[in-house]
C-alpha atoms as one frame of an Amber mdcrd trajectory, in Angstrom:
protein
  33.131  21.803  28.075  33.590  25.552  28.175  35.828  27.062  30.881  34.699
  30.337  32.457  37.583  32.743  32.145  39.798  33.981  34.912  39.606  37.836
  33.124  35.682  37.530  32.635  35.384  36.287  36.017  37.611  38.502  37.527
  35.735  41.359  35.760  31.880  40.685  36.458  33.063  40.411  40.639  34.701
  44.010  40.469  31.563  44.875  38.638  30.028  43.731  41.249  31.924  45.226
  43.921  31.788  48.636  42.675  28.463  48.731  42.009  27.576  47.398  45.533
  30.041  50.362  47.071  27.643  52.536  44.671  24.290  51.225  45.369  25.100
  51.939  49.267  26.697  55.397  48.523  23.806  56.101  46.568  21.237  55.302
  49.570  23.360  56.938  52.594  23.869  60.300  50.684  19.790  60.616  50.475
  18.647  63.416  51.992  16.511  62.330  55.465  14.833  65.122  56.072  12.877
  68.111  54.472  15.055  70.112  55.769  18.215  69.248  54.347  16.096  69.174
  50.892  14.924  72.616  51.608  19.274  73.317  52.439  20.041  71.461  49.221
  17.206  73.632  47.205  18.694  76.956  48.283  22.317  75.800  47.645  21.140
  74.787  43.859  19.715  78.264  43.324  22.382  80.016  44.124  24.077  78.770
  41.359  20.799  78.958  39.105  18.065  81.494  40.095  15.731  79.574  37.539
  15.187  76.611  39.834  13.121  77.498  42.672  10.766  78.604  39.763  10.746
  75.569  38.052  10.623  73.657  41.236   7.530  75.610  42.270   5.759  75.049
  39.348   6.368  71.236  38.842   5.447  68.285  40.873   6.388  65.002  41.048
   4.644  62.822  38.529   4.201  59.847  41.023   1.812  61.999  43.412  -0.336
  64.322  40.661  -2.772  61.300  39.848  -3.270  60.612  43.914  -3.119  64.311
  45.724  -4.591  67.662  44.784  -1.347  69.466  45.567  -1.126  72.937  46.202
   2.090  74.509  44.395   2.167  77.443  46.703   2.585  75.427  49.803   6.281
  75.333  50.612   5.858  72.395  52.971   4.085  70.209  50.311   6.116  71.102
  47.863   9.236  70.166  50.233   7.447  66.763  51.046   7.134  66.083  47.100
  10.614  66.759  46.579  12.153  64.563  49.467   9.745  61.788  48.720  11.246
  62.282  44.675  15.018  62.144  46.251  14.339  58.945  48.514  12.769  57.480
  45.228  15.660  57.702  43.418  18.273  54.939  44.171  15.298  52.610  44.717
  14.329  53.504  41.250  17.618  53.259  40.221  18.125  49.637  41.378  14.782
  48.923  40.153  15.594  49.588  36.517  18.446  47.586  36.760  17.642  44.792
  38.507  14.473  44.185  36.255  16.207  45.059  32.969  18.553  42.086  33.327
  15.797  40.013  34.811  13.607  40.384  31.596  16.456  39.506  29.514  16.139
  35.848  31.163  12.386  36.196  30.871  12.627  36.853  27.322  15.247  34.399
  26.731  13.001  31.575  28.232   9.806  32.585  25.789  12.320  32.259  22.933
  13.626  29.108  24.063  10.419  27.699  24.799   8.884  28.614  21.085  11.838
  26.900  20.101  10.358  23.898  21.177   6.285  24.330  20.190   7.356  25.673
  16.557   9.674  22.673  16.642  12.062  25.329  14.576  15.769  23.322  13.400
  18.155  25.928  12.963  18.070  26.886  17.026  19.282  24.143  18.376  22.776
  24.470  18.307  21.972  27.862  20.463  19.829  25.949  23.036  22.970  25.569
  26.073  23.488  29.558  25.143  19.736  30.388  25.966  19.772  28.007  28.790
  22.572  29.059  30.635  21.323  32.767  30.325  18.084  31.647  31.819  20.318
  30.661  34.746  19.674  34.127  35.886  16.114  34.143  36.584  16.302  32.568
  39.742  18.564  35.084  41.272  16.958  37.856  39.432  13.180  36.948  40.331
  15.129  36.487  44.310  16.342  40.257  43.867  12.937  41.499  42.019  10.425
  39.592  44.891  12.650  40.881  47.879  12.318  45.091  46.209   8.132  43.573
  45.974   8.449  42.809  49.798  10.115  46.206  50.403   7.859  47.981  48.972
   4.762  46.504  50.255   5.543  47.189  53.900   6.720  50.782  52.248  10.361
  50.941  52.411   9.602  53.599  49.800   7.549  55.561  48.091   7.352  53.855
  44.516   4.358  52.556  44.414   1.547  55.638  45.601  -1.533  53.251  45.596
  -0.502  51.257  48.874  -0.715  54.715  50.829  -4.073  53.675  52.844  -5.515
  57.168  53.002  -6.203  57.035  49.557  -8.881  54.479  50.271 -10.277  56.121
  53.278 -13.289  58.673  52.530 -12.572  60.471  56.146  -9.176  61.817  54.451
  -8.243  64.295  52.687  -6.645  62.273  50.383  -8.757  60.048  49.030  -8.679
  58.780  45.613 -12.102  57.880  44.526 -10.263  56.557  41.485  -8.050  54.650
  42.600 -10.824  53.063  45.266 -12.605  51.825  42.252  -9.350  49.852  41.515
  -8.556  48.428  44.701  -9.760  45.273  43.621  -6.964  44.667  41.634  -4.518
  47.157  43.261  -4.391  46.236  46.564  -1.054  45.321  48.630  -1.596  41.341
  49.304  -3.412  40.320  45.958  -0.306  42.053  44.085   2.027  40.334  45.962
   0.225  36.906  45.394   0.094  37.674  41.653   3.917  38.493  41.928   5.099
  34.989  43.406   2.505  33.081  40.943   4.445  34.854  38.050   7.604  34.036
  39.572   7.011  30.809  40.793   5.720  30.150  37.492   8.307  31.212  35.162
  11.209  29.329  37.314   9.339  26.616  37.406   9.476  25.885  33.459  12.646
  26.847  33.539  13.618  24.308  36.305  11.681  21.360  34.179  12.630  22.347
  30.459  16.465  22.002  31.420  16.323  19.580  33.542  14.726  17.360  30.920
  17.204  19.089  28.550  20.033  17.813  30.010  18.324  13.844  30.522  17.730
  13.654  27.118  21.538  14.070  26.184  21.804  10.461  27.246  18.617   8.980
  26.499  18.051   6.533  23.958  14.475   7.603  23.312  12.361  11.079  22.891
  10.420  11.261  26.220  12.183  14.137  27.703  11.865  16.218  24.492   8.049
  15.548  24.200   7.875  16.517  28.195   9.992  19.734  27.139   7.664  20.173
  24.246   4.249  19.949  26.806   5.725  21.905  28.896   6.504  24.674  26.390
   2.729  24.705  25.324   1.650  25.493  28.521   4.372  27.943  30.093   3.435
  29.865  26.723   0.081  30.210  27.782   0.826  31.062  31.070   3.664  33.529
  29.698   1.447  35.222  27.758  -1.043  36.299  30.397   1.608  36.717  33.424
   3.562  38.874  31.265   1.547  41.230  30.488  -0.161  41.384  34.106   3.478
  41.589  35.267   4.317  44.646  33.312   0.727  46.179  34.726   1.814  45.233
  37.955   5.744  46.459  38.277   5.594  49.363  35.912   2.081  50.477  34.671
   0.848  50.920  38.211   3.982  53.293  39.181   1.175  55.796  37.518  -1.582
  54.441  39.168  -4.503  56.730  36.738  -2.773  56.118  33.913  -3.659  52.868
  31.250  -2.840  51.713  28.277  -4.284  48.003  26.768  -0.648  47.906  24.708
   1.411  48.097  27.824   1.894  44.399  28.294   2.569  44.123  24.608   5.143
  47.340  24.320   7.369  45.698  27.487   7.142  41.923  25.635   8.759  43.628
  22.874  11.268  45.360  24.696  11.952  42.061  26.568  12.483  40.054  23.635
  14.683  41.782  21.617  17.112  42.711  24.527  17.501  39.031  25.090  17.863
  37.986  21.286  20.654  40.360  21.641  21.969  39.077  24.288  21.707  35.193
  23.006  23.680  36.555  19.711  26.174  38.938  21.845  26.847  35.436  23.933
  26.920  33.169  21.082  29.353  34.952  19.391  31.394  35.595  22.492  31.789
  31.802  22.908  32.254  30.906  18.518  35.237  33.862  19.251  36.574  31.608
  22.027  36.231  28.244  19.569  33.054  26.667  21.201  29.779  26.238  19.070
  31.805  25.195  15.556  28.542  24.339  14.443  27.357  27.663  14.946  27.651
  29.539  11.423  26.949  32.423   9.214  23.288  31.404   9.018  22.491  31.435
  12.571  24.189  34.707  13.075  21.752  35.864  10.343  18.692  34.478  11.461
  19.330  35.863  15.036  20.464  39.526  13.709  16.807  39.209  11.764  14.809
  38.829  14.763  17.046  41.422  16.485  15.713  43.683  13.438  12.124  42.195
  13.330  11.408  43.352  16.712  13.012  46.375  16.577  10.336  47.175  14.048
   7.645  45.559  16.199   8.833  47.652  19.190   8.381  50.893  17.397   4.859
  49.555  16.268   3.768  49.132  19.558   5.463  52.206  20.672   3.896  54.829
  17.871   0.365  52.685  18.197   0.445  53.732  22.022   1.246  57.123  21.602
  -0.684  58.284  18.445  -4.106  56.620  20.085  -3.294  58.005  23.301  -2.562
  61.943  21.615  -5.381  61.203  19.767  -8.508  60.496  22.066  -6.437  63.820
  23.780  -7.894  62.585  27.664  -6.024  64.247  30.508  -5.923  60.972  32.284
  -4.126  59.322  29.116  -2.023  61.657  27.984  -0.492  62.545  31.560   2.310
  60.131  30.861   3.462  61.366  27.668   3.352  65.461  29.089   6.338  64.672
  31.437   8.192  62.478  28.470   7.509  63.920  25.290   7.299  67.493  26.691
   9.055  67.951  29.923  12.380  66.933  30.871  12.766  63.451  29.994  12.224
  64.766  26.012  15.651  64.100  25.120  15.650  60.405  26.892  12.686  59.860
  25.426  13.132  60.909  21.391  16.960  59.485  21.979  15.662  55.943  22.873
  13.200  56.227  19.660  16.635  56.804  18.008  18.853  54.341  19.018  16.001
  51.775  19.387  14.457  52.223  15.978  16.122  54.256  13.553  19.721  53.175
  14.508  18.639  49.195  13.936  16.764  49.692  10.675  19.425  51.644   9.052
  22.307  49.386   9.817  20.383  45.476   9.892  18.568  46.390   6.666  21.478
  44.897   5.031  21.228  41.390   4.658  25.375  40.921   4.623  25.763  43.016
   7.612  23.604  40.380   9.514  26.524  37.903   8.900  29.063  40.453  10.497
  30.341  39.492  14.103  31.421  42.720  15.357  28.759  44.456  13.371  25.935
  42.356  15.520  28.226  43.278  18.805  28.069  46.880  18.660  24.668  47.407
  16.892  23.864  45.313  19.762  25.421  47.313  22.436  23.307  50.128  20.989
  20.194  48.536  21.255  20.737  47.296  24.899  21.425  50.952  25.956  18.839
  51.704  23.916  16.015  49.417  26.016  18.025  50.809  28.998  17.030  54.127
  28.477  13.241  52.906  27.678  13.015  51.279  30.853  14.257  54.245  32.695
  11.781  56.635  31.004   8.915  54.216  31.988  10.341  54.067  35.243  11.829
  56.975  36.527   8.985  60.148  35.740   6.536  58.616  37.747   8.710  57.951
  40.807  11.644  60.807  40.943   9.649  63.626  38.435  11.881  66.375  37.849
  14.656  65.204  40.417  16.369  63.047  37.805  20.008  63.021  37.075  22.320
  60.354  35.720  25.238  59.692  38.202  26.253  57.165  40.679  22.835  55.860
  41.699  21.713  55.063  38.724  25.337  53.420  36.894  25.998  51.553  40.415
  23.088  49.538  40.276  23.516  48.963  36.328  27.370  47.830  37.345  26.000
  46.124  39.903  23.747  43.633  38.070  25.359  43.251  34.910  28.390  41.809
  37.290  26.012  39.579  38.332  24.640  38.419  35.042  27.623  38.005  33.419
  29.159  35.849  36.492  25.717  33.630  36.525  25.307  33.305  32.964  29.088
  32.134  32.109  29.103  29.817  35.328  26.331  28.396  34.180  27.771  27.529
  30.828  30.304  25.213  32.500  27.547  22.988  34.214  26.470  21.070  31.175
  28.383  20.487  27.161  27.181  22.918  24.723  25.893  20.482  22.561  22.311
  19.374  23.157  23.147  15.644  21.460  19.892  14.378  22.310  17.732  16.755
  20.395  15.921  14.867  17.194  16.791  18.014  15.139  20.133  18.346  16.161
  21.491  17.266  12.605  19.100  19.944  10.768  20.398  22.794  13.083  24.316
  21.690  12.809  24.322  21.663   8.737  21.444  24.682   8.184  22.088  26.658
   5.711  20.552  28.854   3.480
């Protein structure tokens, strides 16, 4: 049985801890008023006459798609910019909180192909990707409560639940965004939300509780129930996902739409939790638990970690080259602010470290075999998907108010604490052998 350390567990509460003390800094030190924005504008351009140009001249991405707004009002623009600098610990704690979450999602998808492909060489890995699934239920807690918050408008995130976009008597209505309201409207999303949720942890609830039965059973039953149930939280997966990531992200830009969104946030799902599953496993073979866990596995897993590095960057070029392409205002609105404004450097970095940084250095077959090679090419690619979720994130909700500082590493600290306490507690609940599984044997002697 594996023992959660005293240093590890030590380390993920003052994680924790300080990003807690962060996450409320971060929210008390936001401006609650125009006026103080107004006071924190003329302090900033003292010290750079540039700004109240720029500031002038740019809006914030989350309102252009629902307002006309007039630059040269100084009250609007005000309104904008206080509404951007509210935004941005709640986007903050956003990022993070569904970043980690997805790498549970992701881990549970992989897991459950596991069992419909009936693949061998996985099983050894199957308490690993287990016990990091322990997080969803937390994480989908953390992610439904920021749903509820911002349904009864706790912030400004989301623009399409302000009601006077629907109403034709005001000035700001969206005729737009009225034709969507079937599908964007406050209590259907929210339904959708807890059917994804609901969903998900309920596989996850089944598949390891019959995991863990069929350690001590003397026939198959529970694996054929974990192998039904696989088939159909696939199919579920594979629609929820995708209206999840239309849901949560896609509709932070309310005119904007892309058909590969659903697919481009599956990929950066899944290989932020293979990483994760090989970070872990190797973690815990370092420790001297998983001796059946060998060069082979390390391989396979550093492949995938490579595969869908390259399948990310597919998705990612096929969305932006049809998008520049057809060349329609309403399309290529969320690429201006990214590719062009100020997130450029975010935004051609995380090409870099996502893409070109894992095909240069996993190409290598031997280097796949590497422990601390797979660590910190993993590390990499983590930040990497970091970064990707902020620039989905952050330009529609905080525009050209972003900085990186304590409300945006709190919530990070904050959350990997938690993951790391959840995931390693939950690695002392059962053995890390799955003895029961009818390819056990292939998985503990694969190799190739």
């Amino acid at each position: 049985m594996y023992s959660f350390s005293n240093k590890l567990r030590l380390g993920a509460i003052i994680l924790m801890i300080l990003g807690a003390l962060g996450v409320g800094y971060s929210f008390y030190s936001v401006p609650s008023s125009t006026d103080e924005v107004k006071e924190m504008m003329s302090h900033n351009t003292e010290h750079n006459g540039d700004l109240a140009k720029k500031e002038a001249t740019h809006n914030v991405e989350a309102d252009t798609h629902t307002t006309e707004v007039n630059v040269d009002s100084e009250a609007k623009h005000l309104e904008h910019a206080f509404h951007a600098m509210q935004n941005r610990p709640w986007s903050a704690a956003f990022i993070a909180m569904f970043f980690f979450f997805m790498i549970a999602l992701g881990t549970l998808a992989f897991y459950a192909i596991q069992y419909v492909s009936q693949a061998g060489w996985s099983i050894v890995l199957f308490r690993v990707m287990e016990s990091i699934t322990a997080y969803l239920l937390p994480g989908s807690l953390f992610i439904f409560g920021f749903l509820i918050i911002s349904a009864m408008h706790g912030n400004h995130l989301y623009v399409w639940m302000n009601p006077d976009l629907y109403n034709p008597q005001s000035e700001h209505y969206d005729p737009i965004l009225m034709g969507k309201s079937w599908w964007l409207n406050t209590p259907f999303w929210m339904i959708r939300s807890f059917i994804f949720l609901f969903g998900w942890n309920l596989y996850r609830y089944i598949s390891r509780k019959n995991s863990l039965l069929q350690d001590t059973a003397t026939d198959l039953v529970h694996y054929k129930k974990n192998f039904k149930a696989s088939v159909f939280f696939l199919l579920f997966f594979v629609v929820s996902e995708s209206m999840m990531s239309w849901d949560w992200i896609m509709s932070l830009t309310p005119h904007w739409q892309s058909t590969l969104f659903g697919w481009y946030v599956f990929a950066t799902l899944f290989v932020s939790s293979i990483t994760v599953i090989a970070m872990v496993t190797i973690y815990l073979r370092h420790r001297g638990f998983l001796p059946h866990v060998n060069d082979s596995h390390l391989h396979d897993l550093a492949k995938f970690m490579f595969g869908f590095s390259i399948f990310w960057t597919y998705l990612w070029f096929s969305q932006f080259m049809l998008i520049w392409y057809a060349n329609m205002p309403e399309e290529t609105a969320y690429f201006i602010p990214r590719l062009l404004g100020p997130y450029q450097v975010l935004f051609i970095g995380m090409l870099v470290s996502n893409f070109v940084f894992p095909i240069l250095v996993l190409m290598n077959s031997d280097y796949k075999r590497l422990p601390w090679f797979i660590i910190s090419t993993g590390v990499i690619i983590l930040l990497g998907h970091y970064v990707d979720i902020y620039v989905m994130v952050t330009p529609a909700t905080v525009g050209n108010h972003w900085q990186i500082g304590i409300p945006e590493i709190s919530p990070m600290l904050f959350f990997l604490g938690l993951f790391v306490y959840v995931v390693f507690n939950a690695l002392t609940k059962a053995p890390l052998h799955a003895k029961g599984n009818p390819f056990m044997k292939e998985s503990e002697h694969y190799h190739y």
